[in-house]
N, C-alpha and C positions, 0 to 999 in steps of 0.2 A: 452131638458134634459141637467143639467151640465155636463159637464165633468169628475166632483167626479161622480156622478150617473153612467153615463156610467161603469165605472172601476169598482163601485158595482155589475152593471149588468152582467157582464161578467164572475164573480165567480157565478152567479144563472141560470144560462141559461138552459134550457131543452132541451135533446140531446134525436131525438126520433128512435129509432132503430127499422127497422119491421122486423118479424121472419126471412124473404128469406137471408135479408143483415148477420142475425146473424150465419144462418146454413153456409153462405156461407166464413164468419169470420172464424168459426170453424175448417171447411173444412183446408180454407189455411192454420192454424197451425197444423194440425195434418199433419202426415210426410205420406207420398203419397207412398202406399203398393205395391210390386211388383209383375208382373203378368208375366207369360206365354201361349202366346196364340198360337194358331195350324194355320198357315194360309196355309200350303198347306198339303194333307196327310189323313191318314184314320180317323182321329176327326177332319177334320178342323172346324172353329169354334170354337173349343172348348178352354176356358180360367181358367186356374188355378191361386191359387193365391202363391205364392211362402212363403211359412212362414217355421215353426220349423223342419214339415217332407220332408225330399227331395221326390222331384219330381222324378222318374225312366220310363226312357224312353225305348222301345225296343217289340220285338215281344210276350213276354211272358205274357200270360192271368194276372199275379199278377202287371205285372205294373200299374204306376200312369196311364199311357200313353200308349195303345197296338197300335202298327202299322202293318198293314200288311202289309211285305213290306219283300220280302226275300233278298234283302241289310242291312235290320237290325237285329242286335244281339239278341237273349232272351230279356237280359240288356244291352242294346248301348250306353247311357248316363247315368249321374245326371246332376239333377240342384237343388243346394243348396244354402240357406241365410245362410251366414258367416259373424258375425261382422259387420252385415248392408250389404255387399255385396253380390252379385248374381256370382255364381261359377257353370261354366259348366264343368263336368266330363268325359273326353271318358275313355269307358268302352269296346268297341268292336276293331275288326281285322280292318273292312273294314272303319274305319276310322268316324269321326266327324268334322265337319267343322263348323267356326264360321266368320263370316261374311267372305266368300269364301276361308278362309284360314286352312288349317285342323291342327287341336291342340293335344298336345303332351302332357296327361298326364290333366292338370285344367286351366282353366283358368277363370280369373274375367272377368265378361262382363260390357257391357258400355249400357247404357240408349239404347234401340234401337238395340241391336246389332240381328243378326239372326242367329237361328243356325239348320243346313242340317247334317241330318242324311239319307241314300237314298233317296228315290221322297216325304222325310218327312221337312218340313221347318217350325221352331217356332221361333217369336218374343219375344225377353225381353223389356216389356212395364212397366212404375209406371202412375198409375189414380188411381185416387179419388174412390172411391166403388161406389160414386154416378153416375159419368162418366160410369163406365161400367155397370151397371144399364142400362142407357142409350143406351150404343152399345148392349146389349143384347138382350135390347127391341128394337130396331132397325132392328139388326140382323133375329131376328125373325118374322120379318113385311116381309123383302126382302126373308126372305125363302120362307114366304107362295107366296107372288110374284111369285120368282122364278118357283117356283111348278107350278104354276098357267101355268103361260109359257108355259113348261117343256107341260102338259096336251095339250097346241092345236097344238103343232109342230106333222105331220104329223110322220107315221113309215117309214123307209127305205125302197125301192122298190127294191126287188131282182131280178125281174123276168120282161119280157115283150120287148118291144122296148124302153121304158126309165127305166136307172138304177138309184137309187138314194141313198146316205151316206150323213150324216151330223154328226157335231160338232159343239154345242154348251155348250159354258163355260160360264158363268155370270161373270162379275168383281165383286169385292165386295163391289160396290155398287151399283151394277145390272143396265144397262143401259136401254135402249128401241130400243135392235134390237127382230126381230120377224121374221119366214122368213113361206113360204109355198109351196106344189105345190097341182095339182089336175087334173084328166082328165075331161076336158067340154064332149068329144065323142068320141067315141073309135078312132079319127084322131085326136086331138087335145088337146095338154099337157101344162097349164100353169105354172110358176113358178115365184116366187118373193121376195125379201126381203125388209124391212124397217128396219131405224136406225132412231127411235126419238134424238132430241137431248137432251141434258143435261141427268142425272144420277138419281137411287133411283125410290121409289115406283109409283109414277107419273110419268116419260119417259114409264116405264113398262107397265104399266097400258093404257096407251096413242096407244102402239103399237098392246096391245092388241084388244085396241077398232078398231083401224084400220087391224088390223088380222079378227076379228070376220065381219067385211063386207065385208071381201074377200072372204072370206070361205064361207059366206052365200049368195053372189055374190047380195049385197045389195045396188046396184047404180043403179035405174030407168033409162031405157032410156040406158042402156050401153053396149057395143056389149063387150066381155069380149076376143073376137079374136083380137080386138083392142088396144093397149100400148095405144095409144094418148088417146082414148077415159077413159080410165081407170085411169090414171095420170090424167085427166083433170078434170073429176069429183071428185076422190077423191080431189083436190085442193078445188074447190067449197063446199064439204063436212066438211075438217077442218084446217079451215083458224086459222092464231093464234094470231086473236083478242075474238075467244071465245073458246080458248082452252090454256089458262094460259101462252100465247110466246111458247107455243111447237109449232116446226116443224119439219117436217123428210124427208130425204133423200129416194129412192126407185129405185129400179132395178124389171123390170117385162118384164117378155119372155113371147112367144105364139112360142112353136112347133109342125109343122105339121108333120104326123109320114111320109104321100103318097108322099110328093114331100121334103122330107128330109130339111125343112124350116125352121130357126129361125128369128125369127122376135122381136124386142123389142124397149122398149122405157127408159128412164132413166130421175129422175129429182135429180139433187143434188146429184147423187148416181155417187161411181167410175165403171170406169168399171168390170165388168166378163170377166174373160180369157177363152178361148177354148183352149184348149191341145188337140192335135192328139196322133193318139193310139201308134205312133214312139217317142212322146214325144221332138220333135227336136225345138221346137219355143210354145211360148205364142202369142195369137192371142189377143187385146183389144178389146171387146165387151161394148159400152157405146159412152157417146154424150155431151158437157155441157147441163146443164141446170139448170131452178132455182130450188130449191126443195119446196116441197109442203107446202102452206100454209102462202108462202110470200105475194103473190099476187093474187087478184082475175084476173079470164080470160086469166092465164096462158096458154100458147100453147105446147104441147110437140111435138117431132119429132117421125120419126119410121124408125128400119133399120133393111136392111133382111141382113142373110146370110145362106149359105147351109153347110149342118152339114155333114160332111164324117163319114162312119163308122168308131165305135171306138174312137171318137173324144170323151171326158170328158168337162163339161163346168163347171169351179167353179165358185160360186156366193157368194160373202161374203162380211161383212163390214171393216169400216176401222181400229176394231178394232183390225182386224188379224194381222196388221203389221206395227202399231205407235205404236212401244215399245219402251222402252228402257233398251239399253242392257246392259250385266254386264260390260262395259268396259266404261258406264253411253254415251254413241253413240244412235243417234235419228234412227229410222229404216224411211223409206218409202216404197212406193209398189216396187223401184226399186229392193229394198233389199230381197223382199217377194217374186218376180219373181223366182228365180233361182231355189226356191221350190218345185214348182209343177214341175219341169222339173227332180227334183231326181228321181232314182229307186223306184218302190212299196216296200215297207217294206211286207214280208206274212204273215199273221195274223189278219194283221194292215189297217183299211179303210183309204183311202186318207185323208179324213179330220183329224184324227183321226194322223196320218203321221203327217200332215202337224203341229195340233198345238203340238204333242212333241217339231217339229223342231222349231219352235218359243218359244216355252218353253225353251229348252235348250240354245238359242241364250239371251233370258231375262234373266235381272235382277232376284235377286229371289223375291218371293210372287206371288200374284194375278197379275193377269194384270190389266193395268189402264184401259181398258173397256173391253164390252163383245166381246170374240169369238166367231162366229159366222160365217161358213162355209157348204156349201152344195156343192155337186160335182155329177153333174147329167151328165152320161155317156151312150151315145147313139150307142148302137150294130149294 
C-alpha cells in the first residue's frame, strides 16, 4: 500500500466497542455516589446511599439508622451531602467521634473516614452502584455461610465435669475456622478447632466439610481417643492437591474425666493455654508441626497433661490476636497472653470477655479474620 493510501486509511478505520467496555466507559464518567455503611452495630451491614435527605443516626424508632445501644441519643448524629460534600453532625451529650477524634459541632468527612457513635462504627465510602451491587450480593452469600456455620457449632455446656463458653465472630470476609466438642463415653471428652486457610465462601465451606467428619466421626480405621491417629487421617483425607491449595491448621484434645488427663495433638495449629482457677500463669499447650494437607504420610506427636481442678483451657485461632491496633501496632499471642490472666467480668463469658478486650485494643471495624475462641473449664 502507498503511503498516501495509508493516510487515507487511517481517517476510515473501524473502532469496534463491545457493550461490557462501553457500560464500563460510562461508569468511569459518571461521578461515584456516596455511601454510608454500618460495619459494626445494630444494622451492620447495612448501606445507605447518602443523597438529598439526611441520614439520622440514634436510638429513636423514626431514624434513618435505629441502634440499640444506650450510649446513643434518640438523635445522635447527621450525615449530610452539602455542595458535593459529606457532613457529619453531632447531635448528642455523649459525644461523636470521627476517625477516633470526637467532633464539636460538623464536620466534612474525607473518603474513608469512620465515624463511632457508642459500640456503633460507620464508614464513608464512594462506588459505583454497580460495585455495591456486588458487595451486596457477596455479602449475602457469606451470610448464608455464616449461618450455615453458626448451625453446627455445638451449645455451651453448663453443667457436668466439662464446662464449656464460646465466641465466635466471623470477619467480614468470613474465614474457615470451625471448632467442636462432644462426649465419645461417659469418660471421655473430645475437643477441637480448625482454621482453613485463606478467606470467603470456600475456606468456609472447606471447614465445614472437615467439621461435618468430625462430628460424624467419619475416619475408618480411627481410634478417636487417639490425636495422632486423627490428624493423620484427616491429612490423608484432604490433601491440597484436590481441594483447590486449601489447607488448615488444627488443635484437638482427648480428656479423660477418671484420671484427670489431657492428651493432644496439634498440626500447624498454635498452641491452647490452660489457666488455673488462681489465674497466676498461662500454661502452652501445642507442639510444631506441619498442618494438614501439605504432605501425604504426615506423622503427628501426642502429649499428656493433668488437668487440676478448676483449671480453664482456651482453644482458639490466630485470629483472636493478629490485630491491629488503634495506635496501627501489630499484636501477637504475647500480647493476647495477659488476657486470660484479667479478672471475670460478671455477666460476661470468658470468651465473650476476652473478645471485647481485643475489640477495645483494635482498630475500629471488623477484624481482619475470624474470632474464634472456646474456654472449656474443668470443675
Amino acid at each position: 500500500m502507498a503511503p498516501e493510501d495509508q493516510d487515507d486509511d487511517r481517517g476510515e478505520r473501524t473502532m469496534f466497542v463491545t457493550r461490557d467496555s462501553l457500560l464500563n466507559a460510562m461508569a468511569a464518567a459518571e461521578p461515584l455516589p456516596h455511601f454510608l455503611v454500618v460495619l459494626e452495630g445494630t444494622a451492620q451491614g447495612k448501606r445507605l446511599e447518602i443523597g438529598a435527605e439526611p441520614i439520622n443516626i440514634g436510638r429513636g424508632l423514626q431514624q434513618t439508622i435505629v441502634c440499640e445501644d444506650r450510649e446513643v441519643s434518640r438523635l445522635h448524629a447527621r450525615v449530610t451531602l452539602v455542595n458535593g460534600a459529606v457532613v457529619a453532625e453531632d447531635l448528642s451529650t455523649n459525644g461523636t467521634f470521627v476517625d477516633g477524634q470526637r467532633i464539636n459541632g460538623s464536620v466534612t468527612l474525607k473518603e474513608g473516614a469512620t465515624i463511632r457513635l457508642g459500640a456503633q462504627i460507620l464508614k464513608y465510602e464512594r462506588r459505583s452502584r454497580a460495585d455495591v451491587k456486588k458487595a451486596e450480593e457477596l455479602d449475602r452469600d457469606i451470610r448464608k455461610a455464616t449461618d450455615y456455620v453458626h448451625s453446627l457449632l455445638p451449645p455451651p455446656l453448663r453443667s457436668g465435669p466439662v464446662l464449656t463458653e464460646w465466641c465466635f465472630v466471623p470477619s467480614a470476609q468470613l474465614g474457615g475456622d470451625a471448632f467442636g466438642y462432644d462426649w465419645l463415653d461417659p469418660d471421655t471428652f473430645i475437643f477441637y478447632l480448625v482454621d482453613v486457610s485463606g478467606h470467603g465462601v470456600g475456606s468456609a465451606m472447606h471447614s465445614v466439610s472437615v467439621l461435618n467428619v468430625l462430628r460424624q466421626r467419619a475416619l475408618p480405621l480411627v481410634d478417636f481417643r487417639k490425636p495422632d491417629e486423627v490428624l493423620a487421617s484427616l491429612n490423608q483425607r484432604f490433601p491440597t492437591s484436590e481441594h483447590n491449595g486449601l489447607y488448615f491448621t488444627m488443635w484437638y484434645g482427648v480428656y479423660r474425666v477418671k484420671d484427670r488427663l489431657l492428651s493432644y495433638g496439634t498440626a500447624g495449629h498454635g498452641p491452647a493455654m490452660m489457666v488455673p482457677a488462681d489465674k497466676r500463669e498461662t500454661q502452652p499447650l501445642g507442639m510444631p508441626a506441619l498442618m494438614i494437607g501439605m504432605l501425604p504420610d504426615q506423622t503427628y506427636d501426642v502429649a499428656d497433661t493433668p488437668v487440676a481442678p478448676g483449671s480453664t483451657v482456651f482453644l482458639f485461632s490466630d485470629g483472636a490476636y493478629e490485630i491491629v491496633t488503634k495506635d496501627e501496632d501489630r499484636w501477637d499471642l504475647e500480647n493476647f497472653l495477659p488476657l486470660m490472666l484479667a479478672p471475670a467480668v460478671p455477666g460476661t463469658t470468658e470468651p465473650r470477655r476476652l473478645y471485647q478486650a481485643v475489640k477495645q485494643a483494635s482498630r475500629p471495624g471488623p477484624l481482619d479474620d475470624d474470632f474464634s475462641l472456646v474456654a472449656l473449664t474443668f470443675p
